[in-house]
N, C-alpha and C positions, 0 to 999 in steps of 0.2 A: 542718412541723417533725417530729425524728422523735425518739429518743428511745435514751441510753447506760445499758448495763446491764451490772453485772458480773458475775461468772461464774468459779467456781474451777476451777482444773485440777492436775493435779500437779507443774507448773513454778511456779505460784503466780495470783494473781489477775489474771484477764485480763480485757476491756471488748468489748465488741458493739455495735453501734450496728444502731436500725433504723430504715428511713425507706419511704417511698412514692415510688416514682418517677414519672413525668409521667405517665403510663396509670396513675394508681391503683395499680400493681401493690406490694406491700409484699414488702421485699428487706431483707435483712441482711448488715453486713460486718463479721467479729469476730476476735479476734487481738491486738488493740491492749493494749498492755502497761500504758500508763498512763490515764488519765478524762483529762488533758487533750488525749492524743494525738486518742483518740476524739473527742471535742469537737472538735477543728479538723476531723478528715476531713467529720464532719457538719457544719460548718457550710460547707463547700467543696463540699458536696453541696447545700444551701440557696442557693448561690452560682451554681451551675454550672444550676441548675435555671429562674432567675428567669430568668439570660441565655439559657435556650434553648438550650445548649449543653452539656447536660447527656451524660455516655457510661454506657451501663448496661455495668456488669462482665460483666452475663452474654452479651449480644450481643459485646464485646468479644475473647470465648472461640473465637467463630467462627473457622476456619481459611482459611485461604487455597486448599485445595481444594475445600472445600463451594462458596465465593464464586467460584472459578474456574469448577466448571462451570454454576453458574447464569448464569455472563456468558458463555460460549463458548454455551449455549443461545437466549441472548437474539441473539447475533452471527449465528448458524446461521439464525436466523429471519428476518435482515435485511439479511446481505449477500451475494453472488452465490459461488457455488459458491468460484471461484479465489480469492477476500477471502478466505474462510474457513480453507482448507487452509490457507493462509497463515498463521494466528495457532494453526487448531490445532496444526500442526507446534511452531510455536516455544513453545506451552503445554507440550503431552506432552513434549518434547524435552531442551528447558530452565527451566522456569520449573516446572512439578510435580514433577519429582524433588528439586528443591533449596527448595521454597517450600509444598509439598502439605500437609505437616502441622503447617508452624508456622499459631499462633495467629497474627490480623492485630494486636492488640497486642502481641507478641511481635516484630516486623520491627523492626529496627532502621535509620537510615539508614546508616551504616560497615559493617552485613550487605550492602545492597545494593549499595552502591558495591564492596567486596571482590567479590561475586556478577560483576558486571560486568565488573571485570578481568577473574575467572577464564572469562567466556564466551570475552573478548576473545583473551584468552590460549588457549583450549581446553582449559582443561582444569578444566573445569565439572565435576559430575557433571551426567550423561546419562543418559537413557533411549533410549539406540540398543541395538539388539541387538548380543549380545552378542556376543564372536570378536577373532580378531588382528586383519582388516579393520577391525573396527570399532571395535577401544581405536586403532590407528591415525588413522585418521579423526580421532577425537575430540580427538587431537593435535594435533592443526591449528591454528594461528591462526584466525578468523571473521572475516569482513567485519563491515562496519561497519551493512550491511543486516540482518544476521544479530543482531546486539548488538543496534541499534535495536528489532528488533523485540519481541525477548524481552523488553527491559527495557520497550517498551511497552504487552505485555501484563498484565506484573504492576503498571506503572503505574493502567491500566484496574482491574484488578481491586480493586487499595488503594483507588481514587478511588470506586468505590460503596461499598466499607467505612463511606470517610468522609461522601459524602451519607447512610448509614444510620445514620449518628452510630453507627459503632461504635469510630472512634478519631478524635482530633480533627484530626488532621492527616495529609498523605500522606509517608511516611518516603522513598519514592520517587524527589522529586521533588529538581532541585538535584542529580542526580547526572552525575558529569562522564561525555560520553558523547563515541564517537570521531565523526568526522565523514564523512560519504558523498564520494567525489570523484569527480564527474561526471566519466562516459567523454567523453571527445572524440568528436563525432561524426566519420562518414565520409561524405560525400556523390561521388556520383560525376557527371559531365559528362554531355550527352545523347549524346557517342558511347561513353563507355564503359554506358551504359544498353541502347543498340543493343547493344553488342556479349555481354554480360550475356544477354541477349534471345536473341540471335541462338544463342546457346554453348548455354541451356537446351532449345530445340527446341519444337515443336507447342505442346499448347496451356501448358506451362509459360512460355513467352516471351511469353505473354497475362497472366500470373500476375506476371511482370517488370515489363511494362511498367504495368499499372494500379497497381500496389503502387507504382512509379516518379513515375506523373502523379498520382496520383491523393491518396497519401498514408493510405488506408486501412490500420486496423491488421490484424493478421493473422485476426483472428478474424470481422472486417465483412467481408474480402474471401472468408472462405471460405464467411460464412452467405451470398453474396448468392444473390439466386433470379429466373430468371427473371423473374418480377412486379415487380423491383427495377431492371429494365435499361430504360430509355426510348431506345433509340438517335435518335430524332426530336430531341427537346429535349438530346440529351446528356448524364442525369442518370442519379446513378446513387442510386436511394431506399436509405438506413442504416436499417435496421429491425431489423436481429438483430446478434447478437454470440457467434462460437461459440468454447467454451472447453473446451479439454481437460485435465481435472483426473482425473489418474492413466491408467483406461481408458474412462473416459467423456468423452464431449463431451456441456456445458452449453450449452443456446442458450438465452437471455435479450438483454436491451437494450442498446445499446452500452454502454461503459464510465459516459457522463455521462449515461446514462439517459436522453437527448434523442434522438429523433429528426433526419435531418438529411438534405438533399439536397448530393450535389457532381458537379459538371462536371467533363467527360471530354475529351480532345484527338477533335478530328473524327479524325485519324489510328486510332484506339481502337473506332471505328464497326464496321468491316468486322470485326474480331476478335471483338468480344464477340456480333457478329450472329450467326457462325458459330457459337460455342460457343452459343447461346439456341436455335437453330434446332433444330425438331420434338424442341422438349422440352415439358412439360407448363408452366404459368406457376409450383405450385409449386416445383419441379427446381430443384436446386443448378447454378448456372453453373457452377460449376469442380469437379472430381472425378468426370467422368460422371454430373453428376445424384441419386445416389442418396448417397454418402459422402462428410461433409467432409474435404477436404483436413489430414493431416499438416504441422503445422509441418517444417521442413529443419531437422535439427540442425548446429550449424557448430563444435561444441566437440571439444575433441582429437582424433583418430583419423576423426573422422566423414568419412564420401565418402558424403553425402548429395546428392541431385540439384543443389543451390543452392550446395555445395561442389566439385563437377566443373564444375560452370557457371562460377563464380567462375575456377578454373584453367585452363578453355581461353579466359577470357578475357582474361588474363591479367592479373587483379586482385584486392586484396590480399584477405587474412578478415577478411567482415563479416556479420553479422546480417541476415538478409529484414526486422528490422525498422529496417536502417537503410536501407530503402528508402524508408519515409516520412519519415526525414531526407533525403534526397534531394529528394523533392517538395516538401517544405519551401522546402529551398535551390533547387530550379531556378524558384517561383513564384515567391520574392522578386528572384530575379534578372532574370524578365520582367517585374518591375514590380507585381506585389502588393500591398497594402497588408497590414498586420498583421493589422487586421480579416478581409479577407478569408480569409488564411491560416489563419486563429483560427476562421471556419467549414467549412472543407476539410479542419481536421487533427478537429475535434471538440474544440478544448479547450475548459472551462470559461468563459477568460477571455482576451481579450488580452494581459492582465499576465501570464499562464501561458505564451503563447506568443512573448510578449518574455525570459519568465525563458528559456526552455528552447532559444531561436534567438536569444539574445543577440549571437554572433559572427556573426548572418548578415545584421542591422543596424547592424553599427560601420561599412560605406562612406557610410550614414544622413546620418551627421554630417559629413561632409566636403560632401555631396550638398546639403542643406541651406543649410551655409555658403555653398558655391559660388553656390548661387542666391541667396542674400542680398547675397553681392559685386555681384552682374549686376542683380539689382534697384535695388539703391541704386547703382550705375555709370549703369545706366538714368534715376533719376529726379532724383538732383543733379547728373551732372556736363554731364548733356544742357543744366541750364539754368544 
């Protein structure tokens, strides 16, 4: 129980209430104009206390910058270089210039949803540097990746507020957000793969083709090493994952942190023997050994190696990482099971690699069917 008191001022007799909050700690909240007003706050104080549910005003006060970088610290600690950059951006970018110095009881859900237009819209305030270029830029429409994410970040950050019991709820959450629309993939034939191969030259046409059979992401096929290569057995060991975030290459665990073995076309043998031979076992297969390979950029203007390749092959623009959609689609067409696919690409889950190769399962159903006609043709009409 705590305890109203009043108190004269030069507007006239005001009311204080003081209580003890769940830590013992004795707090005061005064202002209240009338002894009944007081009376109900403290008893809604008595109320909120019993359920456990109790918000101390002063934790409340906490800003959304303080709480931001203690969770972009706690992130930094525990996800891999490229996670990171990722949310930092969209922190500094968009979510701290507009969110830094309000209080997290201060957020309103109609502030956030408005915030979200205006990302969606571009014309947030930013922390991009400053110039014509850059209020340009800032003009822009954003992707839906771009919105997502920012509003994920402040989502995270309201969301330990609220396990801190610093506000009872996430103001957050419930906000209408645009929707991502998966690119269409591009898979290519095994003679435009050849030909892909053939256009890129030496050992980049080794760089086609595994990325091709094989389905590895960019960053597995660049870490691999020597030690990694079994041409006997035809396996090729995933142990690293290298990632280039800014001027640095990250080498850590594949994406799902799993380790993983996948098979190679016998055809694949004599190439990768060549590139391994009178190298060290640690040595990088591809790059001369010593430097991981550069991603090929394929975005506007670019006449990158993988963009001239593409041109003398004369096939449309697409991403080296729709190489591993390729291997995807060329396994399921020799007969693959999903399972299997599901351990060659690395994903998580079957259901991951049913969501994300969805259209490369719909002849499935007809496949299926047909055998179900022939079986039951087979076993009733025979008798």
């Amino acid at each position: 129980m705590g305890t109203v008191e009043p108190y004269d001022t030069g507007e006239g007799r005001r009311y204080r209430v003081r209580y003890r909050t769940p830590d013992r700690k004795q707090t005061s909240k005064r202002g209240f104009r009338t002894k009944r007003e007081a009376e109900l706050y403290l008893a809604s104080v008595d109320v909120s206390i019993a359920r456990g549910d109790f918000i101390d005003p002063a934790s409340a006060r906490a800003t959304i910058g303080d709480l931001g970088r203690e969770w972009l610290a706690v992130k930094e600690a525990t996800l891999k270089p490229s996670s990171f950059r990722a949310l930092d951006d969209a922190w500094r970018v968009y979510v701290e210039p507009r969110w830094g110095s309000v209080q997290v009881s201060g957020v309103q859900h109609s502030a956030v949803r408005e915030w979200v237009r205006q990302v969606s819209a571009g014309i947030a305030k930013t922390n991009r540097r400053e110039g014509p270029r850059a209020e340009k830029l800032g003009e822009r429409p954003k992707s839906a990746t771009v919105v997502l994410r920012a509003h994920g970040v402040l989502l995270s950050v309201l969301e330990v507020a609220v396990r801190d019991r610093r506000i009872p709820h996430n103001p957050a959450r419930g906000v209408d957000l645009p929707r991502k629309r998966r690119k269409a993939h591009q898979y290519l034939t095994h003679a435009e793969v050849e030909r892909l191969a053939a256009a890129a030259g030496d050992e980049r046409s080794t760089v086609v083709m595994v990325a091709a059979y094989t389905g590895l992401r960019w960053g597995e096929l660049t870490a691999l090493r020597v030690r990694d290569v079994d041409t006997l057995r035809r396996r090729l060991a995933i142990n690293e994952n290298a990632v280039r975030v800014g001027a640095q290459v990250h080498v850590g665990s594949p994406k799902t942190h799993e380790l993983r073995s996948v098979g190679f076309p016998r055809f694949l043998v004599l190439p990768l023997a060549k590139l391994c031979e009178g190298k060290p076992r640690d040595a990088l297969v591809f790059g001369g050994g010593l430097e991981h390979l550069q991603r090929p950029r394929t975005s506007g203007g670019s006449r990158s190696w993988f963009v001239r390749a593409l041109d003398d092959a004369g096939l449309e623009r697409m991403t080296i990482h729709d190489l591993r959609h390729t291997a995807a689609s060329l396994a399921i067409a020799s007969g693959a099971n999903v399972k299997a696919v599901q351990r060659m690409l690395g994903h998580a889950s079957a259901a991951m690699t049913l969501d994300v190769y969805a259209d490369l399962f719909d002849d499935d159903v007809d496949t299926v069917s047909d055998a179900l006609d022939r079986a039951r043709e087979a076993a009733v009409v025979a008798k």
